[in-house]
C-alpha positions in Angstrom: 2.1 0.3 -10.9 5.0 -1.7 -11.5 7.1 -2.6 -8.6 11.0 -2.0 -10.6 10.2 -0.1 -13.9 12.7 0.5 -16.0 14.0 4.0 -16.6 12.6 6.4 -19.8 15.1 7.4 -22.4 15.8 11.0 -22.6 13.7 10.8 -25.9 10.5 8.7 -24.1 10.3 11.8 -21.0 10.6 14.0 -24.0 7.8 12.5 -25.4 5.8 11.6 -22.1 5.7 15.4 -21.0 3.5 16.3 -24.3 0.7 14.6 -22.9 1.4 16.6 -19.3 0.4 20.1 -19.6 3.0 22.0 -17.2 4.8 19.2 -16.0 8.5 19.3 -16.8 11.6 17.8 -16.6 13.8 18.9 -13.3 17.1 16.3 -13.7 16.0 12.7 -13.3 12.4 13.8 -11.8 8.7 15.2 -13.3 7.7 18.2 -11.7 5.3 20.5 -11.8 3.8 23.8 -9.4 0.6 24.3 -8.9 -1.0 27.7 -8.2 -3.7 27.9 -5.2 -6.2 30.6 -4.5 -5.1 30.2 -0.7 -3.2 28.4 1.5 -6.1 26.2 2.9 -6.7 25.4 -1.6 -3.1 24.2 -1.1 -3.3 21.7 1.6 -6.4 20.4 0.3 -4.9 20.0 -2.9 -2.0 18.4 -1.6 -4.0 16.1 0.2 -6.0 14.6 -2.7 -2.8 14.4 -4.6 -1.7 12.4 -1.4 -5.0 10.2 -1.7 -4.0 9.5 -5.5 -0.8 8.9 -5.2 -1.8 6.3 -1.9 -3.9 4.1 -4.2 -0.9 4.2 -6.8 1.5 3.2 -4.1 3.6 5.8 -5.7 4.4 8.4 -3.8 5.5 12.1 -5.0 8.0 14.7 -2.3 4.9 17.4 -2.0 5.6 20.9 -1.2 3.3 23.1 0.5 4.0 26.9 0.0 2.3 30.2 0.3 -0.7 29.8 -3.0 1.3 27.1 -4.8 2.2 23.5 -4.0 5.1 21.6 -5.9 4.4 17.6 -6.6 7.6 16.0 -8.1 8.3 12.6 -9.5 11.0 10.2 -9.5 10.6 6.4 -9.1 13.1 5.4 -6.3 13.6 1.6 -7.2 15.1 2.7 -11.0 17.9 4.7 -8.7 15.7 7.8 -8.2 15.2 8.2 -12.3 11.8 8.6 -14.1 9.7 5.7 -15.0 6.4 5.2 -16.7 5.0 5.3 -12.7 5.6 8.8 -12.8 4.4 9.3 -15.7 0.9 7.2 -15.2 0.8 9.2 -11.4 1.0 12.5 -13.1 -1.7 11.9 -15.7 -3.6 10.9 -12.7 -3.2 14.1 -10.8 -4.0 16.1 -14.4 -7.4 14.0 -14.7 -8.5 15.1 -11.6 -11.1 17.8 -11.6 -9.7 20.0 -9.1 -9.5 23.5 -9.9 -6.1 25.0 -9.5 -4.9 28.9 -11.1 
């Protein structure tokens, strides 16, 4: 990952998201919920999208809730905007073969 990335154009997260099945756009951030079978699902989850997002060295705000967990994006050294880090770390959470609802 790059250590100061640039920020996307409007029209390059535009583009970006295409390639992201659910993710969207939530102001300068990528987000996207996933749905859980149980709680337990959840944490696990989360804690492999912690694993990922370790050996990125980018780091997503994770939210743990009842059957979902929220992963959102935004690369803090291009003032807390989106960047192709966000970008690569969310393909690399969709590529993993974890089973979600």
């Amino acid at each position: 990952m790059a250590k100061n990335p640039p920020a996307l154009s409007d029209a390059d997260v535009t583009d970006r998201l295409g390639d992201l099945p659910g993710w969207e756009r939530d102001g300068d951030s990528l987000k996207k919920i996933f749905m859980v079978d149980t709680y337990l699902a959840g944490l696990a989850f989360a804690s492999t999208v912690g694993v990922i997002a370790e050996g990125l060295d980018h780091h997503p705000d994770i939210l743990i809730g009842w059957r979902k967990v929220t992963v959102t994006f935004s690369t803090h050294s291009a003032g807390h905007k989106i960047t192709m880090n966000d970008v690569d770390a969310a393909a690399a959470i969709e590529a993993l073969p974890y089973k979600t609802s």
